[in-house]
Structure formats: structure tokens, C-alpha cells
C-alpha positions in Angstrom: 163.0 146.4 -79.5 162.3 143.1 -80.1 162.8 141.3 -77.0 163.3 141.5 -73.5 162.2 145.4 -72.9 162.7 145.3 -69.3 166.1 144.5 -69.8 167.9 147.9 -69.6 170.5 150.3 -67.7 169.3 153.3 -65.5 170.1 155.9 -68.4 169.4 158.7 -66.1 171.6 157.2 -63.1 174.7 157.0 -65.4 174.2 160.4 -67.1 174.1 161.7 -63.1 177.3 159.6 -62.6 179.2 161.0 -65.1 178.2 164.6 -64.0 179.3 164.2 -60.5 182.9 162.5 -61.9 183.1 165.5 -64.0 183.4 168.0 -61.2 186.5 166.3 -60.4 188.8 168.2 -62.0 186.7 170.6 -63.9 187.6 173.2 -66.2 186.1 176.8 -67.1 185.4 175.5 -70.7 183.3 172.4 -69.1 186.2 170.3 -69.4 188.6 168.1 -67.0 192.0 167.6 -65.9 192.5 164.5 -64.4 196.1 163.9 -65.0 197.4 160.2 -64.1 198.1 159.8 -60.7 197.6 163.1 -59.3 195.8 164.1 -56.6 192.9 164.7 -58.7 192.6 161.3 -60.3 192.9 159.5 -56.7 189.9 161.9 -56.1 188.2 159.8 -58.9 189.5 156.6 -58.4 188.1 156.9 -54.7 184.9 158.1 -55.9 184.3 155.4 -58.2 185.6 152.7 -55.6 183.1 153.7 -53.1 179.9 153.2 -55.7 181.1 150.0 -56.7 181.4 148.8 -53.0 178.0 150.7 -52.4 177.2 148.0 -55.5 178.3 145.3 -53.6 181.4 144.8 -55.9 184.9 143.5 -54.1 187.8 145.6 -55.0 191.1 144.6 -56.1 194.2 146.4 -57.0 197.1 145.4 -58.8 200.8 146.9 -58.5 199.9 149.4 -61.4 197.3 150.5 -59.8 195.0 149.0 -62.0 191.1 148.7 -60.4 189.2 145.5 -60.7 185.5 145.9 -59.2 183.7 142.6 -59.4 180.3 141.3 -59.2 179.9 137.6 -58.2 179.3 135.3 -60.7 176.9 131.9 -59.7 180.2 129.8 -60.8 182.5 132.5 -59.2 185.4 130.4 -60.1 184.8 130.6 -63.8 186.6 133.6 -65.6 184.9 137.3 -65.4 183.3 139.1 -68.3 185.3 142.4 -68.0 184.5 146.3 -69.2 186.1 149.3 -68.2 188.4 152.0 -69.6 190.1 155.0 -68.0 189.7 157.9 -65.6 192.9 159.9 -66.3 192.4 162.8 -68.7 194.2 165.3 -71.4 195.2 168.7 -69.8 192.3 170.0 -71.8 190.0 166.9 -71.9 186.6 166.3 -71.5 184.4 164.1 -69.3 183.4 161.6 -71.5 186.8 160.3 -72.9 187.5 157.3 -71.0 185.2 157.9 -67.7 181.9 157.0 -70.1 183.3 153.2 -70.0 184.1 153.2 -66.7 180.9 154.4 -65.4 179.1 152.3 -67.8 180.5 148.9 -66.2 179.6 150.6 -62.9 176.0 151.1 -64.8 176.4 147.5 -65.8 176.6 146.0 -62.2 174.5 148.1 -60.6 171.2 147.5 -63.4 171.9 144.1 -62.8 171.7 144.4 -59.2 168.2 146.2 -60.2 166.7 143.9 -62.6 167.9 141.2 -60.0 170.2 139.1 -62.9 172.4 136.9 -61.8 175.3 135.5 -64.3 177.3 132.3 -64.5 180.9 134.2 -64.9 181.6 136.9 -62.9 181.2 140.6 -64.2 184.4 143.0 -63.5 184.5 146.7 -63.9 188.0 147.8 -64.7 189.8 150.9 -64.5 193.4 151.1 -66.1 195.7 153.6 -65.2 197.1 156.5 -67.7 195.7 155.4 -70.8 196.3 159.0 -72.1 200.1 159.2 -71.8 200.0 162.7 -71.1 201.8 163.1 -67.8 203.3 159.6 -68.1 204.3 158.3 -72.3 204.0 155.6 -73.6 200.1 155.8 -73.3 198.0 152.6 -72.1 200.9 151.9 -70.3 199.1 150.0 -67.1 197.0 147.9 -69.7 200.1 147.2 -71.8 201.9 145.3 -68.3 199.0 143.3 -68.0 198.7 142.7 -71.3 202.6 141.7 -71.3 203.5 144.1 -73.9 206.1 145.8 -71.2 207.3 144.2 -67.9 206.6 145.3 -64.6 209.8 147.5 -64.5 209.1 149.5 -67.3 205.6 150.5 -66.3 206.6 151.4 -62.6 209.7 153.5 -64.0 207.7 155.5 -66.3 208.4 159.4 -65.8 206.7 162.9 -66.1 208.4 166.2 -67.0 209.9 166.2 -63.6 211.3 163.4 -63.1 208.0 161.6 -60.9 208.1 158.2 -61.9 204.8 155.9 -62.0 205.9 154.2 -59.0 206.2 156.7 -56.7 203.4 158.7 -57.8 201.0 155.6 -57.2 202.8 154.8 -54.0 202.3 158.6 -52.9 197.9 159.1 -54.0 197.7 155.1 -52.2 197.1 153.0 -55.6 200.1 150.9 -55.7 198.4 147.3 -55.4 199.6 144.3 -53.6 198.0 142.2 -56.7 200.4 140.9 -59.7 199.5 142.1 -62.8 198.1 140.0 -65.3 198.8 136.4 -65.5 194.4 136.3 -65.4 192.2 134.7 -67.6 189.3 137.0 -69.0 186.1 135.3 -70.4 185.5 138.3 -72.7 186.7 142.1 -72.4 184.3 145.3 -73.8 185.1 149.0 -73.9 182.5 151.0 -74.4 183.8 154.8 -75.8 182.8 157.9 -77.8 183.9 157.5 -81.3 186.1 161.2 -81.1 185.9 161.6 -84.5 183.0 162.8 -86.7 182.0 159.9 -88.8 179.0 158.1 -86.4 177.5 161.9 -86.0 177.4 162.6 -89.9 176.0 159.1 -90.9 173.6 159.6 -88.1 174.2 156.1 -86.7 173.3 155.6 -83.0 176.0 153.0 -82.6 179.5 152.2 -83.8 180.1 148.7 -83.8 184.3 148.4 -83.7 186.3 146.1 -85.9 189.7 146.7 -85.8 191.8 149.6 -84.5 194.3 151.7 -86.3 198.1 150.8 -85.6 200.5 153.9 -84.3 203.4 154.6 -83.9 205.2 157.3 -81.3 208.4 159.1 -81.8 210.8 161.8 -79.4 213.0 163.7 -81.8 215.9 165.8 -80.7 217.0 168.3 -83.2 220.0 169.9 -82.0 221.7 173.2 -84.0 223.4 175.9 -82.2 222.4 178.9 -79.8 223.6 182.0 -81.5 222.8 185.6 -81.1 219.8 186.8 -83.3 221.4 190.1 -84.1 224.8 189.5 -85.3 224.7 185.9 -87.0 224.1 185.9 -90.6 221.5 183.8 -91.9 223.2 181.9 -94.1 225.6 180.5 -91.5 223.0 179.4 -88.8 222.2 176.1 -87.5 219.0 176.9 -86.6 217.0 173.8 -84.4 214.0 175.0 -84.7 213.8 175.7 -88.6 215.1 172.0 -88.9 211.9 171.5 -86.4 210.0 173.2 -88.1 210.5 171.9 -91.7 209.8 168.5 -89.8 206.4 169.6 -88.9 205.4 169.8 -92.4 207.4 166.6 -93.7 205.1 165.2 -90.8 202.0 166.4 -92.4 202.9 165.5 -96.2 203.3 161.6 -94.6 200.0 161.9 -93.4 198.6 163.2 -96.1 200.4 160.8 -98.9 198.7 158.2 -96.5 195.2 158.9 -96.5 192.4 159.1 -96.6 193.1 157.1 -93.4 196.5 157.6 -92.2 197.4 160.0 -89.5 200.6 162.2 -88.5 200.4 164.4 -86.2 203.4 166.8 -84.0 201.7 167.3 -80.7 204.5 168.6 -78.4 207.6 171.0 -79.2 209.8 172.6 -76.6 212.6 174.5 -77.7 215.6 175.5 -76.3 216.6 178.4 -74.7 213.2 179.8 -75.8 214.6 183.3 -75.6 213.4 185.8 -78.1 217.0 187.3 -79.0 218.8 183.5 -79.7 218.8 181.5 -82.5 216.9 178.1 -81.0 219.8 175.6 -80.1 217.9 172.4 -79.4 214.5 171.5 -79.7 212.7 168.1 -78.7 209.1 167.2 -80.3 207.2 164.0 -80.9 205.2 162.6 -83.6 202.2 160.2 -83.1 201.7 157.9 -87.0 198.3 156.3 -87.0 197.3 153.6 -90.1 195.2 150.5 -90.1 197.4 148.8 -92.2 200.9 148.0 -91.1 202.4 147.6 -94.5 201.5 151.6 -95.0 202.2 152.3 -91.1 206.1 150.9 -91.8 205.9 153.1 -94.6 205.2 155.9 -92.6 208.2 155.4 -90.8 210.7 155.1 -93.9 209.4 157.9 -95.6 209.6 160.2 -92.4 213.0 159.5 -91.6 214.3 159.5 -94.8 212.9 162.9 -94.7 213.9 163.9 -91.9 218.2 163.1 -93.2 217.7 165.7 -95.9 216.0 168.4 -94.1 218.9 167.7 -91.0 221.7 168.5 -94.0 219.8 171.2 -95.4 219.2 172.9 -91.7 222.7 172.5 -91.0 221.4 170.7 -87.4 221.4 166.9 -86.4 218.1 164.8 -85.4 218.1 161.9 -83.5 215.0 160.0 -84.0 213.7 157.2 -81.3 210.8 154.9 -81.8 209.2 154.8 -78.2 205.9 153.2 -79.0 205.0 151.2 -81.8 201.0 149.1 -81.4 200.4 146.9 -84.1 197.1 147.6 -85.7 194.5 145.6 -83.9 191.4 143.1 -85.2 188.6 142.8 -82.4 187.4 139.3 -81.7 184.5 138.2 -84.4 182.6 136.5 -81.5 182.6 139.7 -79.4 182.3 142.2 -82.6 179.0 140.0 -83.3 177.9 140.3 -79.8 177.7 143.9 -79.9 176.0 144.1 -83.5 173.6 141.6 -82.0 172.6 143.6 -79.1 172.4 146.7 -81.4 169.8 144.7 -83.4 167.9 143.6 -80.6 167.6 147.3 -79.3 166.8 148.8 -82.8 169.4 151.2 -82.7 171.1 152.3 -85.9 174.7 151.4 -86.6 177.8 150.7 -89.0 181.1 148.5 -88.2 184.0 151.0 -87.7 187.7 151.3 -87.4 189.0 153.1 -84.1 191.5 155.4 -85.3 192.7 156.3 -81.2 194.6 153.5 -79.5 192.3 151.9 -76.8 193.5 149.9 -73.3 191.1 147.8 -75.7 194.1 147.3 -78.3 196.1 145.6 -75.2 194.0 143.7 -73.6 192.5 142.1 -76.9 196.4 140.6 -76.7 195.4 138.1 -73.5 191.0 138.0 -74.1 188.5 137.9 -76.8 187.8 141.9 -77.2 185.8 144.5 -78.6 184.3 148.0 -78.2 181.0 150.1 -78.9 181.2 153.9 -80.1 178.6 156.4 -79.4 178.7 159.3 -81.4 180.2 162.6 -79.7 179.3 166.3 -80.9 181.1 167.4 -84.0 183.7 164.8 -83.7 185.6 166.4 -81.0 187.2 165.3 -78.1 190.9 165.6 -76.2 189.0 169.1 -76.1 187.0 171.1 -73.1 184.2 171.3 -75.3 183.9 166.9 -75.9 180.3 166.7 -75.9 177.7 164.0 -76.2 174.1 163.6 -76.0 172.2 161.7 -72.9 170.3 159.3 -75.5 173.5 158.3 -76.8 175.3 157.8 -73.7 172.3 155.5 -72.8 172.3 153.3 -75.8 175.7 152.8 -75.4 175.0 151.4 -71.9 172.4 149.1 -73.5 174.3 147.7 -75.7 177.2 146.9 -73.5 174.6 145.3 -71.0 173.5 143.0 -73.5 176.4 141.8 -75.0 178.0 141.2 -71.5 175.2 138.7 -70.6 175.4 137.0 -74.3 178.7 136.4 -72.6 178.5 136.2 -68.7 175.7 133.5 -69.2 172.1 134.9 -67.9 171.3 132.4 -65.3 168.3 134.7 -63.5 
């Protein structure tokens, strides 16, 4: 470390942080559910707003419930230096995905309230609501208002399986906001995550400094035959949803494949119709998820699926109908804030490589209305969206290094 070796979070505060965040919603595998907006994630959200006021932090919350804990700047009407990510989980998720970059702009504010640092521009810790998209699709939906990418409407009218739309549900747990959403200028915005994918961990590189961020694209796919009795239909005659489905599935995985080594395609959610184990499947509904850096290939991705997807409807005897409900344009970080980051991984001595995010990232919005960027630690095997997501203390310290020291290169160190 070359300089400044005071200058450095409470790794062992943090680590205890994330540990008592994690008991929210805890799983027998060591996991978390913390689906958006249910009475588990208002559980967190409370949690977390209570240590930021027990920082000394004022809390605001916008109309997507959207939390915005801030830390005074000296010229407190200059814009904040922001940092944050999610507290929403998968059904199955860990309890770093998301909460690590939360608590670590918690970490942020309260080291600096340690080491008695005061900044010029005010330092906000954010929390953006259902980055995952599990209970509520699109994902980063909250992010994506402020960000302008949808209006107000659209985010608010976003509904689960059963009808619950974002509106009411934040209304119902007490996080519907009287603030607007967006219309704010941000000095500089970081997210700090773990990398949930293997390549940090192999390469044995401490840090993941974050370029760019994969583009993707989200489909919903009806596929819709006829319901027929197993026993007396002949084979040749049936129109058969889920066989059409089913040959879709691996159309989905040849794109994937034709697009690598970096491309992605993936079919994440099927429910068929009238799932009964004596009729022929009469309607099935599934989503795919495309992910490639380069749009050019993404776009390709699209024509070659549904091109696909015509013949194997003829050949399956069945129609598809194919919607487009998310497409985010692949995404280059701000070179000022990407060199930030590398800096502050210099400075520290930590080991590192510039990488591509291949998940989308409330990062990907907001680097729409700031200057933006992230930091990856590695996590365990790759793995996350998984009970298991693991990652090890040191890393989840020099993570929160990192992101200290590139938020003062921007907040302005003025104590």
C-alpha cells in the first residue's frame, strides 16, 4: 500500500453486517429469499434504514421506493457521489448478490464517520428496488424510472404471478415515497458486486475492475397447440405445445452457442398447460434471457431465434407468439470512473484485470443519467443466483477499499 494506510473500511464491521442481513430471509442451504417487496424485503429495507440513521445519514424515498441515505457533504448543495445496489433476492439466492453493495456504501459512510473525513459533495447510499425481476419482470425496473428508461406508470404497474402490482405492494410493506423519481444530478455513481461468474477466481485476481456490461435481451413466448387425450391421439396428428417448447429450448441453446465464446441464451422459466400427466400439453408460456456485449451479434441473436422459432412452430403443428419485453443496450462504464477504481486498486496493491459484466446491473441504468462504474470481487466457484453464493471475508474487504477510495477521488477529501 503505497499511501495513506490508515485510510480503510471496518472489514470486520461489514462482514458482521452482511451476516445479520442474511438472517433475513434465510434458507436451509445458507441462502436468502428476499423477494421484492414482500414482507421480508421491508424487513431489510428497515434494517438497513435504521444503521444508516444510527450513521447519521438523512433518509429519502422516492415513489418507487427507491432508498437514498446521505451523508452531508461540506458544499451540501453540490451533487452526491452515489453507491448502492439491491436488497431483493432470487427465490434461491444468496446473501451477497446485491446486499454486498448496499452494505458497502453503508461501510463507506460509516468508515468515514470513523476516520473523521469529511467530503466536498455529499456521499449517498442507494438502494434500488427489484433489481432481480423475479417476482416483478422487467428486472432493474426502479433504476430503469429513474434512469428514464420507463415512465413512472410502467414501473408502478408492474405485476407478479398474481396479479400484485408494484404499486400496491410498495404502498402495502410502507415504501411508496413522496419523492419524484429521478430528475437528480449525480456527481459520480459506483456499484460494488461479486463478479457471479468464475473468471476473477481462476485468474486469482483480487479485484475486477468493470468496463462495459453485456447487452440482453428478454423474451415471454406463448406456444399454444391443443389439449388432447394421451391415450387415444395418435402421434402423428398432435399439436403438441410443449414439444414445440421444447424444441425451442435447444434452438435457444444453439444461439447461444453459435454466439460465443461470449454470448448467452438461456430458458429460465416454463409453465405448461394443463400440467396433467394423461393430456397432451395445450399451451405453454417460457422466457428467454440473450446476453452479448456486442449489439451487432445481440440483434443477431434475435433474427436467428425467431427465424427458428417459424420452422419449428410448422413442424410442431403449434403457433408461438414471441414478445420482446426487455431489451438493455450493451453498456460502456465511464473512463474517468473505470480509472478511479483501477487507481484505488493500485494504491491498495491488490491484484486485478478490467472485465465485462455479463449480468445486467441497476449500474447499466443509472450510467444513462451519471458518470458510472463498478468493482467485482471474486465469488466461490463462480456461483451465484444459488443458496450456496459464497465469498471470502478478505475479498469482501478489498472490495470495500476500493470503493472507499475511489468515492473520495470523486467526493473531494476535504478532511
Amino acid at each position: 500500500m503505497s499511501e495513506g494506510h490508515n485510510l480503510a473500511i471496518n472489514g470486520d464491521r461489514l462482514w458482521d453486517s452482511l451476516m445479520e442481513m442474511a438472517k433475513i430471509g434465510a434458507t436451509e442451504k445458507g441462502g436468502n429469499c428476499r423477494l421484492a417487496l414482500t414482507d421480508l424485503d421491508r424487513e431489510g429495507r428497515d434494517l438497513f434504514v435504521a444503521w444508516c440513521k444510527a450513521a447519521g445519514c438523512t433518509i429519502r424515498i422516492d415513489r418507487m421506493g427507491n432508498i437514498f441515505a446521505r451523508r452531508a457533504g461540506t458544499n451540501d448543495d453540490l451533487p452526491p457521489v452515489m453507491t448502492g445496489s439491491h436488497l431483493d433476492t432470487q427465490p434461491t439466492g444468496g446473501r451477497f448478490d446485491g446486499v454486498y453493495g448496499v452494505l458497502a456504501g453503508l461501510e463507506v459512510i460509516r468508515s468515514l464517520n470513523d476516520l473523521g473525513i469529511a467530503t466536498e459533495h455529499p456521499v449517498e447510499a442507494v438502494v434500488w428496488t427489484n433489481e432481480e425481476g423475479s417476482r416483478f419482470a422487467p428486472a432493474m425496473v426502479a433504476s430503469g424510472v429513474f434512469a428514464g428508461a420507463f415512465d413512472l406508470e410502467y414501473g408502478l404497474s408492474r405485476a407478479d404471478v398474481d396479479g400484485k402490482t408494484m404499486g400496491e405492494e410498495l404502498e402495502r410493506i410502507g415504501y411508496a415515497g413522496p419523492e419524484e423519481v429521478g430528475g437528480r444530478e449525480i456527481h459520480a455513481f459506483f456499484e460494488t458486486h461479486i463478479e457471479q461468474g468464475p473468471i476473477l477466481e481462476a485468474e486469482e485476481k483480487e479485484i475486477g475492475v468493470v468496463t462495459d456490461a453485456q447487452g440482453q435481451r428478454w423474451y415471454e413466448l406463448n406456444v399454444t397447440g391443443q389439449e388432447s387425450h394421451a391415450g387415444p391421439t395418435p402421434m402423428p396428428i398432435r399439436k403438441d405445445a410443449l414439444l414445440g417448447a421444447s424444441r425451442i429450448v435447444d434452438l435457444v441453446n444453439k444461439v447461444g452457442l453459435d454466439h460465443g465464446p461470449v454470448g448467452c441464451a438461456t430458458v429460465g422459466m416454463m409453465q405448461v398447460h394443463p400440467n396433467s400427466r394423461n393430456v397432451i400439453p395445450g399451451h405453454v408460456f417460457m422466457t428467454i434471457d440473450f446476453r452479448h456485449p456486442d449489439a451487432d451479434q445481440l440483434l443477431s441473436m434475435d433474427r436467428q431465434m425467431r427465424e427458428g422459432v417459424a420452422e419449428i412452430a410448422a413442424r410442431s403443428r403449434v403457433e408461438v407468439d414471441v414478445e420482446e419485453i426487455w431489451h438493455s443496450p450493451p453498456v460502456p462504464f465511464d473512463r474517468s470512473c473505470v480509472e478511479a477504481v483501477a487507481r484505488a486498486t493500485a494504491e491498495l496493491g491488490f491484484s486485478s484485470r478490467e472485465i465485462v459484466s455479463g449480468a445486467g446491473h441497476d449500474a447499466c441504468y443509472i450510467s444513462r443519467v451519471a458518470p458510472t462504474s463498478m468493482i467485482f470481487i471474486p465469488c466461490i466457484d463462480g456461483i451465484s443466483h444459488n443458496e450456496v453464493e459464497d465469498a471470502k471475508p478478505e475479498w469482501i474487504h478489498a472490495g470495500g477499499n476500493v470503493l472507499l477510495r475511489a468515492m473520495l477521488a470523486k467526493a473531494g477529501r476535504v478532511a
